[in-house]
N, C-alpha and C positions, 0 to 999 in steps of 0.2 A: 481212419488213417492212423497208421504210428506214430510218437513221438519221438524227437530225438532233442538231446540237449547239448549247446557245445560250450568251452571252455577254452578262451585265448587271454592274451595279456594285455597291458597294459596300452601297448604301442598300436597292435590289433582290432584291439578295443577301443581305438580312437580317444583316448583318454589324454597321450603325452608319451614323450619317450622316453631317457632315463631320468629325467628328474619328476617322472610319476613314478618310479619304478616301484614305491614302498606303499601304491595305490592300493588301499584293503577289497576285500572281496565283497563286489557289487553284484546283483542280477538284473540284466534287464528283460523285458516281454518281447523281445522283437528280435529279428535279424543283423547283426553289425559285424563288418570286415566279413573274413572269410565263411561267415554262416550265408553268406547272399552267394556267393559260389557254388553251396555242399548244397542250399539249394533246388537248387538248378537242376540236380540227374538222382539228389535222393529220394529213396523210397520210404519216404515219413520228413512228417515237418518238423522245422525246427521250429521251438516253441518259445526256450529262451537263450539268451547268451550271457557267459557267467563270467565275469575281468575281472582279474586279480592281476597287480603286480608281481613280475617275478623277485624282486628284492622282497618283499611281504611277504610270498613263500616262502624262497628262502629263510629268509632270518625268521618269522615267526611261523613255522609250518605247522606244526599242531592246534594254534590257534585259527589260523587259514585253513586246513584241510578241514577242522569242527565247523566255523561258520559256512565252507560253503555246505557241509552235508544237511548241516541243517537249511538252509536255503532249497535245498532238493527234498527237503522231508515231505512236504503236501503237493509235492507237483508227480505230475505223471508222464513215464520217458519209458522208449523201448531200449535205448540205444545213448550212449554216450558219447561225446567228442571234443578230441583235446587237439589243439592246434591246425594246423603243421607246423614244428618247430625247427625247422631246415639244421642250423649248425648251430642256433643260439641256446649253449649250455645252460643258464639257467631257467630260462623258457622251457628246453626239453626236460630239466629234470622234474621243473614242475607240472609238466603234463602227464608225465608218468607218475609221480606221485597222486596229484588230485584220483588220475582214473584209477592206479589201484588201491582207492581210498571207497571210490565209488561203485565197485566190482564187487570188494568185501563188503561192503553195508548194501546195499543196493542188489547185488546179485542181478546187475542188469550188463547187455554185453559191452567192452568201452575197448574203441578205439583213436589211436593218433599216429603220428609221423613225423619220422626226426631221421637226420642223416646218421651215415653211419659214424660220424667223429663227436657227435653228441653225446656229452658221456653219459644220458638218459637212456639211450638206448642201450648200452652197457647194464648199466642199471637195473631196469624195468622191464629188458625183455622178454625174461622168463614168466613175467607174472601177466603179460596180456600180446594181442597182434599190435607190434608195432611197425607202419609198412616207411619203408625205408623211403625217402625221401631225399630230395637238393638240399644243397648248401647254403644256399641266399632265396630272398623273398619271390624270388622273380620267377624263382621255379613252381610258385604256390597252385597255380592251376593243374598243373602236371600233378603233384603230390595231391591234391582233394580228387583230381578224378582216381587215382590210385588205392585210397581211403573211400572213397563211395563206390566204388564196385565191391571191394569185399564187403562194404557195409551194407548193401543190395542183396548179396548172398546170405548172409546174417537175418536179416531182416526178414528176407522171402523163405528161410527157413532151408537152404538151399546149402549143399554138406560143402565145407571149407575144404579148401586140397593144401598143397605141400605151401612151406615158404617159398622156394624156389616157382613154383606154380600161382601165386598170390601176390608173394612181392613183400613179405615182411620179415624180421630177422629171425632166424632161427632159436625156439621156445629147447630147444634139448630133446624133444618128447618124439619117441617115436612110434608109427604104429603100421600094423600090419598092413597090407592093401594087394590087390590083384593086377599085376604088372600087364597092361594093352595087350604087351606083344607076345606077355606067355611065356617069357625066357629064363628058364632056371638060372640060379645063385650061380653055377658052375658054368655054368657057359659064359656069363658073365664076365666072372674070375679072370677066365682062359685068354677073353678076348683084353680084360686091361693089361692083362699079363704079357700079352705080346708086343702090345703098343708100346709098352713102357720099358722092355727089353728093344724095342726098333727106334726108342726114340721119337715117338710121336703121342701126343697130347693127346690125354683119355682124363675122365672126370669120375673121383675114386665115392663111393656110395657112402663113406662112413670118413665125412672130413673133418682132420685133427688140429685142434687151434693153434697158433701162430703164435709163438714165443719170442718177446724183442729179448736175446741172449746178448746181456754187459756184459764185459769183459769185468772180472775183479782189476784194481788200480796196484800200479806197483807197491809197495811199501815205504814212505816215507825215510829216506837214507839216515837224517840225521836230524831228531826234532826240534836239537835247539838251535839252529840253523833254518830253519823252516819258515817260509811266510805263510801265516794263514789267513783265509777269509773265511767270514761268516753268511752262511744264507739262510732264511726260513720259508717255510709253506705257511706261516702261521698266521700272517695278513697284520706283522709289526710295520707300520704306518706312523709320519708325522701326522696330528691330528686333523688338518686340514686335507690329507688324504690326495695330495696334489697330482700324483700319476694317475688318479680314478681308477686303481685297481680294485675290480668286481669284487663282490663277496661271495662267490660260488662262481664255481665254471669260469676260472680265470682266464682272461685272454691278456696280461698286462702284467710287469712288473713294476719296483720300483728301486735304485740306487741311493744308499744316504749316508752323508757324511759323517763319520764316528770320530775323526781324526783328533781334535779337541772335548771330546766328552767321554768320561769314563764312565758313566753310566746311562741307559735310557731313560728319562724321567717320567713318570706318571703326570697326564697335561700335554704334556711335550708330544708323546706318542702315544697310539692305542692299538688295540685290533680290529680290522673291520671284519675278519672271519666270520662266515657267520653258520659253522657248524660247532661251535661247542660255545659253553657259556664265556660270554669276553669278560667277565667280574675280576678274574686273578689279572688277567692279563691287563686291564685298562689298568688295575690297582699299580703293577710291576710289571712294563714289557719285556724288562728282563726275564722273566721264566720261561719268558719263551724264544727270544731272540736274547741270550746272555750274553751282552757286552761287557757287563760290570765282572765277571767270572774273569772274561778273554784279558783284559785291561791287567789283574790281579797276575794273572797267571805268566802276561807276557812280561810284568814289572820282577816280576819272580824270576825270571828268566826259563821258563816251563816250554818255551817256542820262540821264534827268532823274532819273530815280530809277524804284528795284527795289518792286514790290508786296511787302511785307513775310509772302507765303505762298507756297509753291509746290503745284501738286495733281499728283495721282497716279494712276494706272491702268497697266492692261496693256495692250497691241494685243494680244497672237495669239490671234487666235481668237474675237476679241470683235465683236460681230455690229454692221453698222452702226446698227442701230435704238438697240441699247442705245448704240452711241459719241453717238449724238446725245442719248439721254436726258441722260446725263454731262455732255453739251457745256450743254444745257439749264439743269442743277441749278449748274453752275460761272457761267455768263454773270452773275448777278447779283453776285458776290460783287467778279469783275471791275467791273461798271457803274458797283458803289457804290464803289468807291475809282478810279473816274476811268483806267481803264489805257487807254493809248491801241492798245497793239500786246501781244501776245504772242510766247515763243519757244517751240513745241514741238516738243520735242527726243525721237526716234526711237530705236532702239536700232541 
């Protein structure tokens, strides 16, 4: 019989929730969380299951993606499996990561599932079948039967059809194939071309991605008159991190008062970021959230005065829905103190 191996986190893994989250990457011999589902209808057994935290991904991914390969070096798999990662960004982007970690070295087939707000699947999709999945845990049966039928097909050696026919996101890749019903390019054409001249709803062969079109922002009338406020992606945090914003795949921000301090201090605050090195930035939060600049500048009289808070978040990996939630929960706090312009500052 086949082997397969699967790959969940930390929470799945029966380990602990977030404050396992920085659990290093363990292997065990047996069945745990959703390998006792996969199974049930797959075609090869599961032989082991591999837990990693997704914090330990994240933040040390190089060394997580080397320890689990070698973990895989003396074992024997047909088939690889990661999750289902429903909406939890940094889960799905470590699932995509591990599998095409395990694709390239391995050369074995790997599959997982993440919704489509995952910004793993963004991500990752081009490099493996990632079948599209719910949003919360609850959908997990739904998503494994989804994931073990193609993975049935894989297995049995049995030829894979379209995404649309499958159920995973679209890879870019297209290829030839002999249409059931036989019906030339041109007739085709003819028939969306009339639909769509009558007004009625036809599905175009060759679909163009979806652009969120911002509007550019007026120009600032007058900037020494001007209120500004400061925000970052850069994951500038009091030390003790008291909003618990993630460090990948943000769902959270944080608000903090600048009002009385002209600079950020190193101690005081850091970055919990955990896609570039924090060295500068734990050293000097200011180079990346530059208070100490804003303070000079507005003393100077360079702008009318500083919003007396700065907010906070990640970028990597954090999905645009949630960045707009954020933008959303933030715009008032702006409105009501009057800010004419903001700076935000990227890592």
């Amino acid at each position: 019989m086949k082997k397969a191996i699967l790959y969940i986190n930390q929470f799945f893994g029966q380990i602990g929730g977030e404050d396992q989250a920085d659990f290093a990457p363990a292997i065990r011999e047996e069945k745990i969380g959703p390998a006792l589902e996969y199974a049930k209808t797959l075609h090869a057994e599961i032989t082991h299951t591999i837990i990693c935290g997704d914090n330990y991904m994240g933040s040390h991914t190089e060394t997580a993606v080397n320890e689990i390969l070698e973990m895989l070096a003396d074992k024997e798999f047909d088939l690889f499996l990661a999750g289902p990662a429903f909406q939890a960004g940094r889960y799905g982007v470590a699932c995509g990561t591990i599998c095409k970690a395990v694709k390239d070295r391995y050369h074995v087939p790997v599959l997982t599932s993440m919704n489509e707000e995952n910004p793993g699947a963004e991500m990752f999709k081009h490099d493996m079948c990632i079948l599209r999945g719910g949003n919360i845990a609850s959908k997990m049966r739904k998503d494994v039967k989804t994931v073990t039928s193609l993975a049935n097909k894989i297995l049995d050696g049995e030829e894979v059809g379209s995404a649309e026919e499958e159920g995973y996101f679209g890879r870019g890749i297209r290829r030839q194939v002999w249409r059931k019903d036989a019906k030339p390019a041109s007739e085709r054409m003819v028939e969306m071309l009339v639909k769509k001249l009558n007004g009625e709803p036809f599905e175009t062969e060759l679909p163009m991605p979806k652009l969120d079109r911002v509007p550019i922002a007026p120009a600032v009338k007058d900037l020494k008159k001007a209120r500004i406020a400061l925000l970052n992606t850069g994951g500038i945090v009091p030390v003790d991190n008291p909003d618990r914003i993630q460090s990948a795949s943000a769902t959270r921000w944080g608000r903090y008062d600048i009002s009385n301090t002209d600079r950020l201090e190193s101690g005081v605050y850091k970055t919990i970021h955990a896609g570039f090195d924090p060295a500068a930035a734990d050293a000097d939060p200011n180079v990346v959230a530059p208070v100490d600049a804003l303070k000079v500048l507005e003393k100077e009289g360079a702008f009318g005065s500083l919003h007396p808070y700065f907010y906070t978040t990640v970028g990597t990996g954090t999905t645009q829905a949630e960045a707009q939630r954020m933008a959303r929960e933030i715009l008032p706090y702006l409105m009501e103190d009057h800010v004419d312009a903001v700076i935000m500052v990227s890592t």
